[in-house]
Each structure stands twice: as structure tokens, then as C-alpha cells.
LOBABA-678033 format. One record per residue (C-alpha): residue number from 0; chain; x, y, z. Coordinates in Angstrom, 3 decimals. Example, Ala and Ser with C-alpha at 12.3 -4.5 7.8 and 13.67 -1.06 7.14 Angstrom:
# residues 2
NODE    i  ch      east     north        up
NODE    0   A    12.300    -4.500     7.800
NODE    1   A    13.670    -1.060     7.140
END
This chain:
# residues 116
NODE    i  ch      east     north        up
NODE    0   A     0.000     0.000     0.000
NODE    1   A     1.520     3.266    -0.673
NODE    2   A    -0.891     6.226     0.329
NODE    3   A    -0.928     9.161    -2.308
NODE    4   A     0.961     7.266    -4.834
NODE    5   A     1.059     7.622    -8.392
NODE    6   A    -0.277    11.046    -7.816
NODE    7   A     0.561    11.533   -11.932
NODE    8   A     0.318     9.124   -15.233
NODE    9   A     3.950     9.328   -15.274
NODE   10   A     4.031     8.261   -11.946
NODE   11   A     1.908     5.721   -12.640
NODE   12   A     3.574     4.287   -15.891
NODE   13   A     7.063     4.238   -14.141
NODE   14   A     5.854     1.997   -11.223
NODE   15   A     3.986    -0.038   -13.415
NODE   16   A     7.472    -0.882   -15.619
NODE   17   A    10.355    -0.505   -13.003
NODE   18   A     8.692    -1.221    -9.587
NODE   19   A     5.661    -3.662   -10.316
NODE   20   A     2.243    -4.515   -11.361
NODE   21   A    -0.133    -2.475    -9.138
NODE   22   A    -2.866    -5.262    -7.847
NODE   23   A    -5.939    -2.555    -6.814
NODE   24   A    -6.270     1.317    -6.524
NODE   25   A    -8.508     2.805    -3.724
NODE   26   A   -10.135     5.370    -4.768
NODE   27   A   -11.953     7.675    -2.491
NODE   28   A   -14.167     9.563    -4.086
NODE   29   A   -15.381    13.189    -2.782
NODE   30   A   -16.774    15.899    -4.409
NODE   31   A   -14.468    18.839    -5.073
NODE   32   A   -16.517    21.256    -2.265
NODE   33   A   -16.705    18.573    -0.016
NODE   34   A   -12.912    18.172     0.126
NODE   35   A   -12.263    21.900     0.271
NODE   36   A   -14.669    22.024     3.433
NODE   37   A   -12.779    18.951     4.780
NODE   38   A    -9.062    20.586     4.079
NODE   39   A   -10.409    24.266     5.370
NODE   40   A   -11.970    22.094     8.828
NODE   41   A    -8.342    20.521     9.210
NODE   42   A    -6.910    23.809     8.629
NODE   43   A    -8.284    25.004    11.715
NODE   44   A    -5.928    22.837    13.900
NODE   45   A    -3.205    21.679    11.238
NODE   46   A    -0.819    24.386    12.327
NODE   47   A     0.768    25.063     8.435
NODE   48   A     1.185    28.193     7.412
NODE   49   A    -0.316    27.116     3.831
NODE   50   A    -3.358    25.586     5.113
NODE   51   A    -5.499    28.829     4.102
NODE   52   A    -8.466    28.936     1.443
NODE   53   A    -6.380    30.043    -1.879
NODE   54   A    -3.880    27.290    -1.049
NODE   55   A    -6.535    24.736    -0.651
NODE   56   A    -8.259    25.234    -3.248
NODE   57   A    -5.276    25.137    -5.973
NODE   58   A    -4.132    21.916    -4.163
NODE   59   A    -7.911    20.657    -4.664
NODE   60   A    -7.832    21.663    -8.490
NODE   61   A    -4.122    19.995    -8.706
NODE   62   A    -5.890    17.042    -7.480
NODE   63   A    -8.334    16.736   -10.070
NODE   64   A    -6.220    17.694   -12.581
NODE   65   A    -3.287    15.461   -11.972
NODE   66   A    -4.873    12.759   -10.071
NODE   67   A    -8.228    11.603   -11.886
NODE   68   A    -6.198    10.724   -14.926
NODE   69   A    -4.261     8.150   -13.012
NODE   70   A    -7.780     6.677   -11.586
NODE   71   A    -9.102     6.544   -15.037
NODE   72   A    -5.846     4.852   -16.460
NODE   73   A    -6.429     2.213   -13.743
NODE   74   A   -10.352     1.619   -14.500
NODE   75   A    -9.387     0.601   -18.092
NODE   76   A    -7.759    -2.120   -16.212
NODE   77   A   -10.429    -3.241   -13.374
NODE   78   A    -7.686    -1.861   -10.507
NODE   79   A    -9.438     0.489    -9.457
NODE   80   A   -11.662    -0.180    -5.934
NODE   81   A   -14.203     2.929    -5.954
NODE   82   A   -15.092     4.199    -2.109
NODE   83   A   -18.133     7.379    -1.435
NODE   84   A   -16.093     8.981     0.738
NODE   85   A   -18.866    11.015     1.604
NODE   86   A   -20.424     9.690     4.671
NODE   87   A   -19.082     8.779     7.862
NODE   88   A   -15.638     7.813     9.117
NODE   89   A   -17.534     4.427     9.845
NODE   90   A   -18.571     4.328     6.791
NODE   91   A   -15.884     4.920     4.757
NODE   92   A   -13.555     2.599     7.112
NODE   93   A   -16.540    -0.274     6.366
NODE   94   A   -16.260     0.373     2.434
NODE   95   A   -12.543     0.431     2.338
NODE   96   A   -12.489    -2.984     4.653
NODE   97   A   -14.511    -4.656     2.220
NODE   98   A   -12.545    -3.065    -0.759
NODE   99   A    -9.320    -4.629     0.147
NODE  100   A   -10.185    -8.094     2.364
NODE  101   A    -9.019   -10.439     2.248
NODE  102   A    -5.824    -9.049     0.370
NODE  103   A    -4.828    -6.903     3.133
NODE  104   A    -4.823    -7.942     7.083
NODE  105   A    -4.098    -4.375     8.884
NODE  106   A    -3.383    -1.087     7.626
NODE  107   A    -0.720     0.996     9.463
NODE  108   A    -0.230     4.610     9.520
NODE  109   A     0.602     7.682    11.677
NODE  110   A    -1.856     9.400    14.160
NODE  111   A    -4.635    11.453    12.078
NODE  112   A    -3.254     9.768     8.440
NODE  113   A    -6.890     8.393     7.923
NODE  114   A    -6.145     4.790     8.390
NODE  115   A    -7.874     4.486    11.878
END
């Protein structure tokens, strides 16, 4: 598992031919206003100087730009795992269980990385 990774098709094309085969993608999917609403609430406590509204919202748009090709590029291949990201923590932790059992048997990550 590698979180935010291939964040490009370039990315993308140079795991695929000098790392390896990528088995499934996780894609969480939420609306561009929902995820500026999410990044301006963790904002509020995030402590970085960049965490402000203009900064947020050109990271969103990078996002969508850079990002959504390398989801697509995977769906031409049936990789790609698709998670609403919209509701609940619960929820989305349910989803994303189902998504990768019984491939996976824990996910590990830092306090507050969203794999609780």
C-alpha cells in the first residue's frame, strides 16, 4: 500500500514498468466542495502556514487535474476499488475494509493519516 501514490500518469507508468504490477487502486471519491470544506476544517488545527483557502483550493484543483487521470488509467484495467467517501468515518472505514479483504490484514499509519 503506498498512500498518495502515483499522484501523476507518469508516476503511474514508471511503477507499473520498473517497480511492479499495481494489484488494486482505492479510490476515495469526494466531491471537489466537499474536500475543500474537509481541508479548510483541518486547517483550523493543522498548524501550516499554507493551510489557508487560496492554497486549498489550488491543491484541490491539482488534485483533479493530476490525479483523476491516473484513476481513469487504472479503471481501463479493473484496478481500481471505488469508495463514497462522503459519509461517515464508519462508513468509509466499512467500504474500504470490504474493498481490500481479504488481500490486506491491517493497515498501518501515523496518528490522524486516515487509516484508523
Amino acid at each position: 500500500m503506498i498512500d498518495g501514490f502515483p499522484r501523476a500518469i507518469d508516476q503511474a507508468e514508471y511503477f507499473e514498468q520498473n517497480v511492479m504490477e499495481a494489484y488494486q487502486i482505492l479510490f476515495y471519491d469526494v466531491p471537489q466542495d466537499l474536500m475543500i470544506q474537509r481541508c479548510m476544517k483541518r486547517a483550523e488545527t493543522s498548524g501550516r502556514k499554507d493551510d489557508n483557502a487560496e492554497t486549498i483550493k489550488v491543491r484541490v484543483q491539482t488534485y483533479f487535474d493530476q490525479s483523476m487521470p491516473v484513476v481513469n488509467y487504472y479503471k481501463k484495467f479493473g484496478k481500481v476499488r471505488h469508495i463514497d467517501a462522503t459519509g461517515s468515518i464508519a462508513d468509509v472505514y466499512a467500504q474500504t475494509k470490504k474493498a481490500i479483504l481479504p488481500q490486506c490484514m491491517f493497515l498501518l499509519g501515523p496518528k490522524a493519516s486516515g487509516k484508523a
